[in-house]
Backbone and ligand atoms as CSV (ligand in chain L), in Angstrom:
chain,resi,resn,atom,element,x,y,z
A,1,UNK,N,N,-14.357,-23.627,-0.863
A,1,UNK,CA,C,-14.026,-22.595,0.125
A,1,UNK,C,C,-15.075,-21.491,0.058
A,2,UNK,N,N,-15.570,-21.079,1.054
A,2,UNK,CA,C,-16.730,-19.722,1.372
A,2,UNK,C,C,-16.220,-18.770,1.106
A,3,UNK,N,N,-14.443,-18.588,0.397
A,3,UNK,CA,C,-14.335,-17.376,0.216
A,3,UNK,C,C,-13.821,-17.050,-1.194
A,4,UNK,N,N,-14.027,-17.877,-1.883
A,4,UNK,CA,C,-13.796,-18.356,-3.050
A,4,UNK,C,C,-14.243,-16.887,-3.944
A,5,UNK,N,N,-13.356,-16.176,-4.993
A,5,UNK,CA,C,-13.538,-15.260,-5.023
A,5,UNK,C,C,-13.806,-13.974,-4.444
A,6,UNK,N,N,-13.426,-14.434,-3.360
A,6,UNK,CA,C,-13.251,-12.964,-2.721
A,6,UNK,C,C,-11.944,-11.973,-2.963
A,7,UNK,N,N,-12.409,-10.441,-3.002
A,7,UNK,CA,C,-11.315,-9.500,-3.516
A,7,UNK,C,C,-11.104,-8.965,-2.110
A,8,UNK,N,N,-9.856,-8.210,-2.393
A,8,UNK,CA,C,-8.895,-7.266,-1.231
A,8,UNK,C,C,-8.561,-6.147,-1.794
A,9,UNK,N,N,-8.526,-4.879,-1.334
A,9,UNK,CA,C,-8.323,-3.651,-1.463
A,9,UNK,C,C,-7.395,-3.679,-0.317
A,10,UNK,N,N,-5.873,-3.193,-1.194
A,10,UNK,CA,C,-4.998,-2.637,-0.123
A,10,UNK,C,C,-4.585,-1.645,-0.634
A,11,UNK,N,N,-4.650,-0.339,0.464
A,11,UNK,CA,C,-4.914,1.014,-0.146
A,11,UNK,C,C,-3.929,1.931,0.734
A,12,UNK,N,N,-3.162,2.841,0.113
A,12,UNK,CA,C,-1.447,3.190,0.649
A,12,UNK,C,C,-1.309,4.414,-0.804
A,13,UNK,N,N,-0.022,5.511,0.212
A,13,UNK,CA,C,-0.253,6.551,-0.720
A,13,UNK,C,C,1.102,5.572,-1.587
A,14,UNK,N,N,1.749,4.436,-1.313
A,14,UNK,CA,C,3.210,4.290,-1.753
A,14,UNK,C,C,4.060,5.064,-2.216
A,15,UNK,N,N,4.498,6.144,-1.680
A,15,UNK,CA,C,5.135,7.146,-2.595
A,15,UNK,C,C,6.478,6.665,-1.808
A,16,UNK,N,N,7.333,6.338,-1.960
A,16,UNK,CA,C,7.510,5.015,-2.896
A,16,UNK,C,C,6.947,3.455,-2.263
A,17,UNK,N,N,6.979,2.709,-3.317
A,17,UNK,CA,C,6.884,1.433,-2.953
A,17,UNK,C,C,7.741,0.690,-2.198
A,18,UNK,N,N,7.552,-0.058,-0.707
A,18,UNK,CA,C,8.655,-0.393,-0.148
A,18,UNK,C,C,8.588,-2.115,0.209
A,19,UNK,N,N,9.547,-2.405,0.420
A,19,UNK,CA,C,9.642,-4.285,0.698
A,19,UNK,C,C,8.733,-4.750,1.312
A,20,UNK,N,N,8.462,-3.846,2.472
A,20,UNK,CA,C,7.118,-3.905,3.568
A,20,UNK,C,C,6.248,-4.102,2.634
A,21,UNK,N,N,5.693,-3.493,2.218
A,21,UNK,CA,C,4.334,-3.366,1.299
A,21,UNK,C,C,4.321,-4.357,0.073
A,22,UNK,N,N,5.739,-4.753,-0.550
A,22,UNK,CA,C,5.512,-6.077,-0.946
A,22,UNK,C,C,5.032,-6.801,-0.867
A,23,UNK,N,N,5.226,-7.293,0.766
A,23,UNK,CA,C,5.589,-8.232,1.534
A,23,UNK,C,C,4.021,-8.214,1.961
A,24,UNK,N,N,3.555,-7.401,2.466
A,24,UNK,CA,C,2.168,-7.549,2.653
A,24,UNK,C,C,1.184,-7.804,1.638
A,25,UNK,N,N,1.400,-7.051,0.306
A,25,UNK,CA,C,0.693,-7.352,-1.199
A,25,UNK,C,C,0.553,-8.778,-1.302
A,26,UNK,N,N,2.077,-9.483,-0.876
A,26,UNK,CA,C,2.036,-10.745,-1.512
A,26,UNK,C,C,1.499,-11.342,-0.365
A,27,UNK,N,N,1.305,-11.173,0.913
A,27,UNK,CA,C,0.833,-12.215,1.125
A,27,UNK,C,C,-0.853,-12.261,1.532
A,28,UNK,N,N,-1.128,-11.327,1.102
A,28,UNK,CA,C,-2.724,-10.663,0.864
A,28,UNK,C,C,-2.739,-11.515,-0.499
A,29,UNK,N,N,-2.432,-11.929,-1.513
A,29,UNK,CA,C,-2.591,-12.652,-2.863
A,29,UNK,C,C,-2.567,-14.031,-3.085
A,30,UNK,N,N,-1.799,-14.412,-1.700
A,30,UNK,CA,C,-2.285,-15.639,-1.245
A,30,UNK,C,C,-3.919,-16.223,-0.771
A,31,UNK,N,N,-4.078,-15.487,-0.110
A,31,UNK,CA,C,-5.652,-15.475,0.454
A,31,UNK,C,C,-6.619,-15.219,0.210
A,32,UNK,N,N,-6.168,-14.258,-0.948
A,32,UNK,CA,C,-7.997,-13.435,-1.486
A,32,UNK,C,C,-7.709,-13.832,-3.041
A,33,UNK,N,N,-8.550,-14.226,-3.605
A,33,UNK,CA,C,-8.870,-14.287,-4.849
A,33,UNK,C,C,-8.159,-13.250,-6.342
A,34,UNK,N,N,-8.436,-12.144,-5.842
A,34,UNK,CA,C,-7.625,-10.850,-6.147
A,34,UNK,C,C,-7.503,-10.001,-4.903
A,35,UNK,N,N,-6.466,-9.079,-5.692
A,35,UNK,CA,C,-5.997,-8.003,-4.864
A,35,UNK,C,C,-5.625,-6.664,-5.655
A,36,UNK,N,N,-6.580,-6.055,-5.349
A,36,UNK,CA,C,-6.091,-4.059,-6.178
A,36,UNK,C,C,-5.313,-3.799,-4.691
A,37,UNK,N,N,-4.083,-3.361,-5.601
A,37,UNK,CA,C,-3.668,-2.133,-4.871
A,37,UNK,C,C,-4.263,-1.035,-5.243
A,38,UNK,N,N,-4.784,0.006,-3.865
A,38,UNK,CA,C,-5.400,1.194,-4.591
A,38,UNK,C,C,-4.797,2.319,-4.065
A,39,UNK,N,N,-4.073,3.496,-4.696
A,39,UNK,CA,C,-2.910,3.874,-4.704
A,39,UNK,C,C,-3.741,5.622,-4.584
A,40,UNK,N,N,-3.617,6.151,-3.300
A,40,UNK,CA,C,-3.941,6.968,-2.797
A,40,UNK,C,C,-3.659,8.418,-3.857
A,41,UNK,N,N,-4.776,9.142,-4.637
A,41,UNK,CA,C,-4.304,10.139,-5.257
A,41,UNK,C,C,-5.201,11.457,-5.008
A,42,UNK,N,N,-4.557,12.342,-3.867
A,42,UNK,CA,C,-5.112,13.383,-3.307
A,42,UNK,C,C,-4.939,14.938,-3.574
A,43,UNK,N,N,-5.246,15.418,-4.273
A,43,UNK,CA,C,-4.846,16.954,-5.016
A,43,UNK,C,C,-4.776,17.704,-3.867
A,44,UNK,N,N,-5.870,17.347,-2.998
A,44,UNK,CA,C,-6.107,18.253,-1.372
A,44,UNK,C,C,-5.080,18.297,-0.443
A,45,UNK,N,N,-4.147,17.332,-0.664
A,45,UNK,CA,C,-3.517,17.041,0.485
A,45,UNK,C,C,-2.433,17.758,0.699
A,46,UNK,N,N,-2.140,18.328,2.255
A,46,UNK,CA,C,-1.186,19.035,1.952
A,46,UNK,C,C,0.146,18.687,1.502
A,47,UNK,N,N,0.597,17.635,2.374
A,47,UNK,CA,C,1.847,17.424,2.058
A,47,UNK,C,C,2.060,16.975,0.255
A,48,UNK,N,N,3.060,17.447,-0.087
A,48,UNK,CA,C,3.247,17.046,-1.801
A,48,UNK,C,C,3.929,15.316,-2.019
A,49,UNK,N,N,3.646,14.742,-2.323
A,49,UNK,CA,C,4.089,13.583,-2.638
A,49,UNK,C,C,5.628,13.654,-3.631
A,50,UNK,N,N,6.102,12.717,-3.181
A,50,UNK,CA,C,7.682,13.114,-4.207
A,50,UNK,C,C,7.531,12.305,-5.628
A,51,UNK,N,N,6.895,11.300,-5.584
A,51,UNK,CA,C,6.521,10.597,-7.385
A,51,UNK,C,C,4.689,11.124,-7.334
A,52,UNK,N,N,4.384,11.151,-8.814
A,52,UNK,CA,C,2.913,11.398,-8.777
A,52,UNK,C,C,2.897,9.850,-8.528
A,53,UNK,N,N,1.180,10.195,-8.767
A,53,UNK,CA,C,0.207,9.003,-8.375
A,53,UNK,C,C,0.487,8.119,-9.867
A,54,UNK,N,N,0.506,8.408,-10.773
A,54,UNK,CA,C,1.089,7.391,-12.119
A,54,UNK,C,C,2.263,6.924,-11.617
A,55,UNK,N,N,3.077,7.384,-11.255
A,55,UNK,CA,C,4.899,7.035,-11.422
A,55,UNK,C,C,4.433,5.962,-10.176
A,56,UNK,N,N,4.173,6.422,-9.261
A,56,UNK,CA,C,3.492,5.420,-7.654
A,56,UNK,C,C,2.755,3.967,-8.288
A,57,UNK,N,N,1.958,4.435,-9.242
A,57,UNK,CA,C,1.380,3.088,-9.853
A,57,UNK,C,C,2.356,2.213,-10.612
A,58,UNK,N,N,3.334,3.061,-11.579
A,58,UNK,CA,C,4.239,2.195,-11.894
A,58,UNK,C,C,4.985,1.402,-11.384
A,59,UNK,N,N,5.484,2.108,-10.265
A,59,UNK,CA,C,6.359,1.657,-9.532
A,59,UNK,C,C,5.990,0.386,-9.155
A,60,UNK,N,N,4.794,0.156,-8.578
A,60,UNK,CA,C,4.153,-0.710,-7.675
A,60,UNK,C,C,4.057,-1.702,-8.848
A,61,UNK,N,N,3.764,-1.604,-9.701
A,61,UNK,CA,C,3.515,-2.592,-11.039
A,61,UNK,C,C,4.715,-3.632,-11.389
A,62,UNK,N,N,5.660,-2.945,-11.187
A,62,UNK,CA,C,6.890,-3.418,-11.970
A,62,UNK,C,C,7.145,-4.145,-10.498
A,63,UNK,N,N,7.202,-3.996,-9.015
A,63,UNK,CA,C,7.061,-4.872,-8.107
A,63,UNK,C,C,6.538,-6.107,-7.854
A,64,UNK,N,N,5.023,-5.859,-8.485
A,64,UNK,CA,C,4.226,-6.828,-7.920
A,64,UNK,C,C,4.145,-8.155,-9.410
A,65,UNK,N,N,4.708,-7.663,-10.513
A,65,UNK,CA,C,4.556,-8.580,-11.940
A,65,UNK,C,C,4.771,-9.665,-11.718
A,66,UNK,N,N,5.384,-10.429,-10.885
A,66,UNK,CA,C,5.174,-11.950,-10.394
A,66,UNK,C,C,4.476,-12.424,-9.644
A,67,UNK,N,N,3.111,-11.273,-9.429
A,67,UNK,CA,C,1.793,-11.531,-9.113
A,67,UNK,C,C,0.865,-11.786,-9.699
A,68,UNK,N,N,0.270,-12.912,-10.426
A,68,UNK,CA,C,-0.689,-12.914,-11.146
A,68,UNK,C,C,-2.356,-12.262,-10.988
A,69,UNK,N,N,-2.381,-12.390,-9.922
A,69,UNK,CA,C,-3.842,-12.105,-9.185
A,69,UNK,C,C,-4.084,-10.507,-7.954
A,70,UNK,N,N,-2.807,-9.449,-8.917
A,70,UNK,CA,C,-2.273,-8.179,-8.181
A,70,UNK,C,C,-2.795,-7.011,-9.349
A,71,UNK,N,N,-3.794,-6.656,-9.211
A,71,UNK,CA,C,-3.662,-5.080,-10.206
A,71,UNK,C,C,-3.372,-3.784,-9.487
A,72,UNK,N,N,-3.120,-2.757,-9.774
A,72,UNK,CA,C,-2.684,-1.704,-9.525
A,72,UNK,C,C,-3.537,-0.560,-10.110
A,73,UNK,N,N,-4.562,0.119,-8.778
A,73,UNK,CA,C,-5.397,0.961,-9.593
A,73,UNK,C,C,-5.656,2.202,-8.455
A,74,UNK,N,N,-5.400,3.931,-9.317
A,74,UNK,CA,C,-5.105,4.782,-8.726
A,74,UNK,C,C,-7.134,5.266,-7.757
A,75,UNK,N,N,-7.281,5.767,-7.023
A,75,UNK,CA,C,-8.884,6.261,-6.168
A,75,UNK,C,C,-8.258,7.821,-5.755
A,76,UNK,N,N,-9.101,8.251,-5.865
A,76,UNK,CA,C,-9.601,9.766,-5.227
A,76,UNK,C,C,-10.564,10.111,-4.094
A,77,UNK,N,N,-11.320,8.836,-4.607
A,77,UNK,CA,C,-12.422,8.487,-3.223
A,77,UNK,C,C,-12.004,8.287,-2.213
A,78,UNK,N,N,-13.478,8.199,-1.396
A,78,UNK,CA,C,-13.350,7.180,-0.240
A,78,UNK,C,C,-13.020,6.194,-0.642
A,79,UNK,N,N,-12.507,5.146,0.371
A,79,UNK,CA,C,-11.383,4.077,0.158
A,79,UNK,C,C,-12.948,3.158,0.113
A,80,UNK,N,N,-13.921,3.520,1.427
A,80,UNK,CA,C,-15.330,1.911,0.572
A,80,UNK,C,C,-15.730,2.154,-0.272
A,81,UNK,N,N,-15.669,3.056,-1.564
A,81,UNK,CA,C,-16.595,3.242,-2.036
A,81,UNK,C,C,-15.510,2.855,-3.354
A,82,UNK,N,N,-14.236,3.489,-3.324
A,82,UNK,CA,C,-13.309,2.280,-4.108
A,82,UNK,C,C,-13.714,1.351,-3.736
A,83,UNK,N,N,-13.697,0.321,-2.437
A,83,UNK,CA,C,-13.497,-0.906,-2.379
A,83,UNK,C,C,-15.332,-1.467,-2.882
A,84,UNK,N,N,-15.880,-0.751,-2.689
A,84,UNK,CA,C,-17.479,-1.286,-3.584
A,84,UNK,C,C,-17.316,-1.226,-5.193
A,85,UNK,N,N,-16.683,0.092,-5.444
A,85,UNK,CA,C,-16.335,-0.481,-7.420
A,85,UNK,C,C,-15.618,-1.496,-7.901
A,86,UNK,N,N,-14.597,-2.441,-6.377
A,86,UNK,CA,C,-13.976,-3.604,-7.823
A,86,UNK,C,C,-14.674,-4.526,-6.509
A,87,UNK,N,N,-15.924,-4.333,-6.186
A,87,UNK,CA,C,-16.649,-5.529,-5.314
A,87,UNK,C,C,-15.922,-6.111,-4.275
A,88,UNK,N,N,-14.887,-5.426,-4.250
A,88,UNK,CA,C,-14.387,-5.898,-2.390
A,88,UNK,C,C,-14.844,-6.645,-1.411
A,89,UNK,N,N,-14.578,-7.395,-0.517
A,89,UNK,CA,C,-15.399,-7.638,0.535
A,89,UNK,C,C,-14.488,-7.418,1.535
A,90,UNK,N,N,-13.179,-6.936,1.467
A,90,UNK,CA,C,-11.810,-6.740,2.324
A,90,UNK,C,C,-11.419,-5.910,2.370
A,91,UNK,N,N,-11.111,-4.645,3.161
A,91,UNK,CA,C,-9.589,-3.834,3.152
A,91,UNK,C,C,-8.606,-4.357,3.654
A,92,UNK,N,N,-7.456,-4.703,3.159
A,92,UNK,CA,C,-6.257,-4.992,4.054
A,92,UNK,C,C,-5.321,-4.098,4.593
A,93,UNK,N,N,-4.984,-3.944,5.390
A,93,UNK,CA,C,-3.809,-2.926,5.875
A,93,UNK,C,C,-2.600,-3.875,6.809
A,94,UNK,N,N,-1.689,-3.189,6.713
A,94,UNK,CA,C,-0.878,-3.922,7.342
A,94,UNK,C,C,-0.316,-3.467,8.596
A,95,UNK,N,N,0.248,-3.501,9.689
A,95,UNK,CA,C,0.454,-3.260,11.008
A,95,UNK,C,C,2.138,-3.257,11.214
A,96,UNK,N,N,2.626,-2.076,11.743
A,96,UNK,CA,C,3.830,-1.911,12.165
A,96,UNK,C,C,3.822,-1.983,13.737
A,97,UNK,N,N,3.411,-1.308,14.076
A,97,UNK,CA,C,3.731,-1.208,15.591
A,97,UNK,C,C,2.517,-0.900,16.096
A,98,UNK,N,N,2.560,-0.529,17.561
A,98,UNK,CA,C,1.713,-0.257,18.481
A,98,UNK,C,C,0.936,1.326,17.963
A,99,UNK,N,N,1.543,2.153,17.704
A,99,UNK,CA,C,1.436,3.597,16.594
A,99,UNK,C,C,0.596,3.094,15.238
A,100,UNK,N,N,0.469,2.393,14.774
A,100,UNK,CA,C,-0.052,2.267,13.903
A,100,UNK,C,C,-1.684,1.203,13.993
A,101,UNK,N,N,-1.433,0.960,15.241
A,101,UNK,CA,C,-2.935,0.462,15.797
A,101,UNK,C,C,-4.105,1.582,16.239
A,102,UNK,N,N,-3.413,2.277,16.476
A,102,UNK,CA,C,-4.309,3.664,17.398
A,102,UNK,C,C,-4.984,4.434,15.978
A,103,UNK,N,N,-4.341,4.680,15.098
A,103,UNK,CA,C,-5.220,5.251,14.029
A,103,UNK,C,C,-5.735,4.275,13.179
A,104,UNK,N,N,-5.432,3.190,12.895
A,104,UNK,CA,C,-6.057,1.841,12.186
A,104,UNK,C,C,-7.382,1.273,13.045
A,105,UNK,N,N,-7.163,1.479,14.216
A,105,UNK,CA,C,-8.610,1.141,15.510
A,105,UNK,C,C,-9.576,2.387,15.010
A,106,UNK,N,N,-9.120,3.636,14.785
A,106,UNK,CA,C,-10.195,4.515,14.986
A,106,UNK,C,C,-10.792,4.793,13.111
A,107,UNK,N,N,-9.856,4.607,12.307
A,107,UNK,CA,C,-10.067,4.307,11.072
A,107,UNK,C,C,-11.062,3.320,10.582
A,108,UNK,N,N,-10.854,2.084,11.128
A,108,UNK,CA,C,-11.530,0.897,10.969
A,108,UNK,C,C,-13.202,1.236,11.461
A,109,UNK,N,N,-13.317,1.516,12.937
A,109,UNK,CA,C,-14.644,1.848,13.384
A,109,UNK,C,C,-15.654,2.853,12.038
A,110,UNK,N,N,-14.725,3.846,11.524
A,110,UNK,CA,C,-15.377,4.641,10.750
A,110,UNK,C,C,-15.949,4.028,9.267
A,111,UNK,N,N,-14.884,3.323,8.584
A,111,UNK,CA,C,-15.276,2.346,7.406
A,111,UNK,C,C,-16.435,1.667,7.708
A,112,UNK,N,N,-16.403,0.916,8.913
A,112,UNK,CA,C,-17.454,0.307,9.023
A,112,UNK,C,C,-18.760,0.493,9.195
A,113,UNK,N,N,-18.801,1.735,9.460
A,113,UNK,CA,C,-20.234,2.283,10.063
A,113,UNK,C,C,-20.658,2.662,8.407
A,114,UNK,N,N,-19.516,3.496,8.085
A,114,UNK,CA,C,-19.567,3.755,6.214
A,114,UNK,C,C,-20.253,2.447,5.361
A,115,UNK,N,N,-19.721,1.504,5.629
A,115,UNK,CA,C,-19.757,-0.296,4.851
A,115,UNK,C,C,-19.296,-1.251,5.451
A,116,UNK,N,N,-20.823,-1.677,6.293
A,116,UNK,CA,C,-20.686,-2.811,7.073
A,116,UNK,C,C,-20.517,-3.705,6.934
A,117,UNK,N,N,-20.698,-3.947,5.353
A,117,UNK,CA,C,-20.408,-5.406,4.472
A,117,UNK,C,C,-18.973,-5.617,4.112
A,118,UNK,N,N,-18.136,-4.227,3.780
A,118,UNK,CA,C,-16.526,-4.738,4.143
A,118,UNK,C,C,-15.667,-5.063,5.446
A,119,UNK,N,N,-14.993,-6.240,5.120
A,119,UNK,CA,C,-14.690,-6.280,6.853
A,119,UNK,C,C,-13.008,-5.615,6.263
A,120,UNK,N,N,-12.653,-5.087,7.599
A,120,UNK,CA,C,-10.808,-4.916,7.819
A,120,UNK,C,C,-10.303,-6.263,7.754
A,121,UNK,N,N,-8.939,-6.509,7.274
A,121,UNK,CA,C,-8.753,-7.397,7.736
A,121,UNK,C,C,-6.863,-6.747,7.944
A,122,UNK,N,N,-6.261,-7.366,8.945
A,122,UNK,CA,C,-4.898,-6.148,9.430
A,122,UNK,C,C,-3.656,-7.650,9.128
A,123,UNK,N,N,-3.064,-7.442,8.529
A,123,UNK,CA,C,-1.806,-8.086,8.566
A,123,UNK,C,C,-0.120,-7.614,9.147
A,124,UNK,N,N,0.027,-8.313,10.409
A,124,UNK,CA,C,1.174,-8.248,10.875
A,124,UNK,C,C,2.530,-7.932,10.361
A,125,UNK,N,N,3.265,-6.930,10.129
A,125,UNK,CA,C,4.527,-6.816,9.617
A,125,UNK,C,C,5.104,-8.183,9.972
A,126,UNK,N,N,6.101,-8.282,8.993
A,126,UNK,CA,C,7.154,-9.094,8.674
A,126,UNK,C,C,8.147,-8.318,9.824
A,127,UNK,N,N,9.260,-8.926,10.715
A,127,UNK,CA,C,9.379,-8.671,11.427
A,127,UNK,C,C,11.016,-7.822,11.277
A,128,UNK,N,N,11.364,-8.031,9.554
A,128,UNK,CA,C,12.176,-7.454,8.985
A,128,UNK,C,C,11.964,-6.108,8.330
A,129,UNK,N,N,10.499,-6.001,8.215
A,129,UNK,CA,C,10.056,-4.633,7.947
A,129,UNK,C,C,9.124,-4.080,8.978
A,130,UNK,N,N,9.415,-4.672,10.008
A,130,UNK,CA,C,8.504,-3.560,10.959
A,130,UNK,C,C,8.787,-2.352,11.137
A,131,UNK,N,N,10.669,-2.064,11.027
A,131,UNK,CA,C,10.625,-0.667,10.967
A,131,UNK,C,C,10.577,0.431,9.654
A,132,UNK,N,N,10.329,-0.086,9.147
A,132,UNK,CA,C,10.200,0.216,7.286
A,132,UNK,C,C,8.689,1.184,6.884
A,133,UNK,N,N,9.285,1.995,6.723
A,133,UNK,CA,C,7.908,3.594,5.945
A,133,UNK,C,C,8.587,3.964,4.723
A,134,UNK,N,N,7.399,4.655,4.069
A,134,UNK,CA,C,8.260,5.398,3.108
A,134,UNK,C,C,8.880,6.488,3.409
A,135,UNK,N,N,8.360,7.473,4.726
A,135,UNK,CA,C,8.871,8.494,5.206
A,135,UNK,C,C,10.512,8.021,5.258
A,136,UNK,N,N,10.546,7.031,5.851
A,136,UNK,CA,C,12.102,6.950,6.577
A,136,UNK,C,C,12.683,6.513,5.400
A,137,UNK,N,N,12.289,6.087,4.181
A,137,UNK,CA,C,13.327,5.585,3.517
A,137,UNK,C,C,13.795,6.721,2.401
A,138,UNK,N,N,12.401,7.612,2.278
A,138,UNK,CA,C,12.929,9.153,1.650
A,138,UNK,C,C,13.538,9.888,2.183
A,139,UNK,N,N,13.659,9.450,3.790
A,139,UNK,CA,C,14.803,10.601,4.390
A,139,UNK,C,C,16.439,10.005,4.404
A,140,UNK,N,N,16.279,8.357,4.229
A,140,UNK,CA,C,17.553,7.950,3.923
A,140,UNK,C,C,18.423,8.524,2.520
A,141,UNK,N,N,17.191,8.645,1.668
A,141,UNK,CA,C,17.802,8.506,0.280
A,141,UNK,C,C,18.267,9.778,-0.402
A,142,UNK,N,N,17.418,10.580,0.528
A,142,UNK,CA,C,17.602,12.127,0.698
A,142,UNK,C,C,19.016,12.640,0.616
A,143,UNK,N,N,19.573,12.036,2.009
A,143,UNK,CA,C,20.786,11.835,2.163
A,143,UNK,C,C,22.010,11.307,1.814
A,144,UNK,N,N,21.538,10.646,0.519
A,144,UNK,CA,C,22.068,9.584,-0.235
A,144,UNK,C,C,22.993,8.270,0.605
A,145,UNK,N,N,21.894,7.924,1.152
A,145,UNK,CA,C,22.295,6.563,2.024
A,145,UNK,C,C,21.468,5.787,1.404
A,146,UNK,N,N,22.369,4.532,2.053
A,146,UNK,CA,C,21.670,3.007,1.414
A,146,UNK,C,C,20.488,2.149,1.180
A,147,UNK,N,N,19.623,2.438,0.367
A,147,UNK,CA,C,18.574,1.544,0.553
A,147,UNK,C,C,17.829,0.572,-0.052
A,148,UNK,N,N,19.092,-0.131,-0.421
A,148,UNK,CA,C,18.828,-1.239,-1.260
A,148,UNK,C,C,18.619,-2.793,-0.549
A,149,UNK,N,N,18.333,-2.361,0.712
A,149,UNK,CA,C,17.625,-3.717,1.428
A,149,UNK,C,C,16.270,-3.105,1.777
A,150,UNK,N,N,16.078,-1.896,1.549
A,150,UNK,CA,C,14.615,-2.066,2.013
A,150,UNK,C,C,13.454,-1.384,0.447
A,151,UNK,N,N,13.978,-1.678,-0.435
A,151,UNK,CA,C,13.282,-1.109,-1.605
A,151,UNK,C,C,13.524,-1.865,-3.108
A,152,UNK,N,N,12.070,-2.353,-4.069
A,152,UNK,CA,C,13.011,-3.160,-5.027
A,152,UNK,C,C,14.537,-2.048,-5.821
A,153,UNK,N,N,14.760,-2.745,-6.486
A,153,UNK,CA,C,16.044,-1.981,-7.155
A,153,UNK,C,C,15.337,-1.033,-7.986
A,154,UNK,N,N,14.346,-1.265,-8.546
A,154,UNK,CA,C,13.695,-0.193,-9.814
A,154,UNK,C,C,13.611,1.279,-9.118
A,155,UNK,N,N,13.073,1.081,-7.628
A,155,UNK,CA,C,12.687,1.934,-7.200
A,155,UNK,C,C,14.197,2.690,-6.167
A,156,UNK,N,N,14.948,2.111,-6.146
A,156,UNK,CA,C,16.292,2.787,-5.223
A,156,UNK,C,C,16.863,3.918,-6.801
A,157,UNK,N,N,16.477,3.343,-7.965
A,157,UNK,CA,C,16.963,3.659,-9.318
A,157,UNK,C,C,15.692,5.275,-9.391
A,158,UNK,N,N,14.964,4.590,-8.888
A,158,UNK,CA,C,13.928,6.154,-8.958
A,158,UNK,C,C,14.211,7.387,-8.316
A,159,UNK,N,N,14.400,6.522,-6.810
A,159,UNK,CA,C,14.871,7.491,-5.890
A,159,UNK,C,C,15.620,8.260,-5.932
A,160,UNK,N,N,16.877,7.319,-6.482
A,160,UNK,CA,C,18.193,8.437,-6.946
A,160,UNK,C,C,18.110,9.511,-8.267
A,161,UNK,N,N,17.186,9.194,-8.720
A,161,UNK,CA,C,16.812,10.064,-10.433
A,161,UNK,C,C,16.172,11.275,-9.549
A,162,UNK,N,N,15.042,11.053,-9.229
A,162,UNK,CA,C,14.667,11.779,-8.632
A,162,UNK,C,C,14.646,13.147,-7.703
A,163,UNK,N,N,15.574,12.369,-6.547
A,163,UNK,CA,C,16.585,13.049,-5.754
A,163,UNK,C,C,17.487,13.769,-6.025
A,164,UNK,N,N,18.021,13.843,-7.328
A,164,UNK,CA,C,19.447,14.265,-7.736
A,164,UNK,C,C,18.739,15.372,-8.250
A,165,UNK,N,N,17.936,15.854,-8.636
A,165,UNK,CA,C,17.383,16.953,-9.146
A,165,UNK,C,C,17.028,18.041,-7.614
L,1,ADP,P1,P,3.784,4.484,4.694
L,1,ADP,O1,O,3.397,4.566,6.130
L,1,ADP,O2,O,5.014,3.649,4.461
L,1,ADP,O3,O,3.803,5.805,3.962
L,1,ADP,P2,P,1.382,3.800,3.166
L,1,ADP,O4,O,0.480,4.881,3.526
L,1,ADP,O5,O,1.804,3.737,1.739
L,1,ADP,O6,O,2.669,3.636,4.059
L,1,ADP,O7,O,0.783,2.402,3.645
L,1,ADP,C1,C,0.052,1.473,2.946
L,1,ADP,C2,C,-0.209,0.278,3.838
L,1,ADP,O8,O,0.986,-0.475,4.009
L,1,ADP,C3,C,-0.671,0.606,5.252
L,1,ADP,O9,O,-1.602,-0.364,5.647
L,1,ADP,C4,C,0.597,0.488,6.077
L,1,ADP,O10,O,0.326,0.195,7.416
L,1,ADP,C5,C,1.260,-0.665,5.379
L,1,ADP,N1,N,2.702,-0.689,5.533
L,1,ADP,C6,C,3.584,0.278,5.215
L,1,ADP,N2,N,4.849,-0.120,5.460
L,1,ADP,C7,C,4.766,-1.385,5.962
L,1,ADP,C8,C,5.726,-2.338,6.443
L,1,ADP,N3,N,7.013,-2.053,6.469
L,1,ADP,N4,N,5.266,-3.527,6.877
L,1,ADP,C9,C,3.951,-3.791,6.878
L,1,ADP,N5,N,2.999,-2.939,6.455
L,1,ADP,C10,C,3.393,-1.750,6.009
């Protein structure tokens, strides 16, 4: 195969980790050789994240452990210039809706002009998590509603630790 060893960078703030993003991890680990998750850690940013960028890595860890060919590693960078330190030749992202094409189209153009040698490559939601963010599932849990179909259990267990404070 011509792609034989090829790596994937899929890169997400996960605050928290959700089924969606499983679901896309795993099936990005099918196809590429490896796969870093690279786990968005921004001091600049305004909005505050509700787990740090460690607890985000954990999280994602204890998800993906029946992944053999899945590491979990935190960037500050630009996302090519992560994806040039573990030799990438992929970003993957995954696709919810029509909203999430319009900034992934204008995103993508920019990477590329950045590193023409990584290509995008966009994977289709699962059609059970198309409506699935982390926004919406921190505003469920907020509320202390249910979200143990759209999150592993470790992490509904976080949420509520978390939250209760
Ligand atoms: P969110 O929008 O949930 O905060 P992130 O910034 O962590 O997501 O996203 C990381 C990547 O995972 C992005 O490519 C995003 O489009 C994708 N993604 C997020 N949720 C889903 C889902 N439910 N199904 C498919 N892809 C998803």
């Amino acid at each position: 195969m011509s792609n034989h060893g090829a790596v994937a960078v899929c890169p997400g703030s996960y605050d928290p980790v959700t089924n969606g993003h499983v679901d896309i991890i795993t099936r990005a680990s099918r196809v590429f050789e490896r796969v870093i998750v690279g786990v968005v850690n921004q001091p600049v940013r305004k909005e505050q994240t509700l787990f740090t960028a460690e607890e985000r890595q954990g999280l994602l860890e204890q998800a993906t452990t029946g992944l053999g060919n899945v590491e979990i590693a935190i960037f500050a960078n630009l996302l090519v210039e992560f994806a040039r330190e573990h030799q990438a030749s992929a970003i993957v992202k995954g696709l919810r809706a029509i909203s999430d094409f319009e900034y992934e189209f204008e995103m993508n153009q920019l990477n590329r002009k950045l590193a023409p040698e990584i290509e995008s490559v966009f994977v289709m939601a699962s059609a059970e998590y198309s409506f699935l963010s982390s926004t919406g599932v921190k505003e469920i849990a907020t509320f202390g509603g249910d979200v143990s179909d759209l999150v592993p259990e470790h992490v509904a267990v976080a949420l509520r630790d978390r939250l209760r404070r």
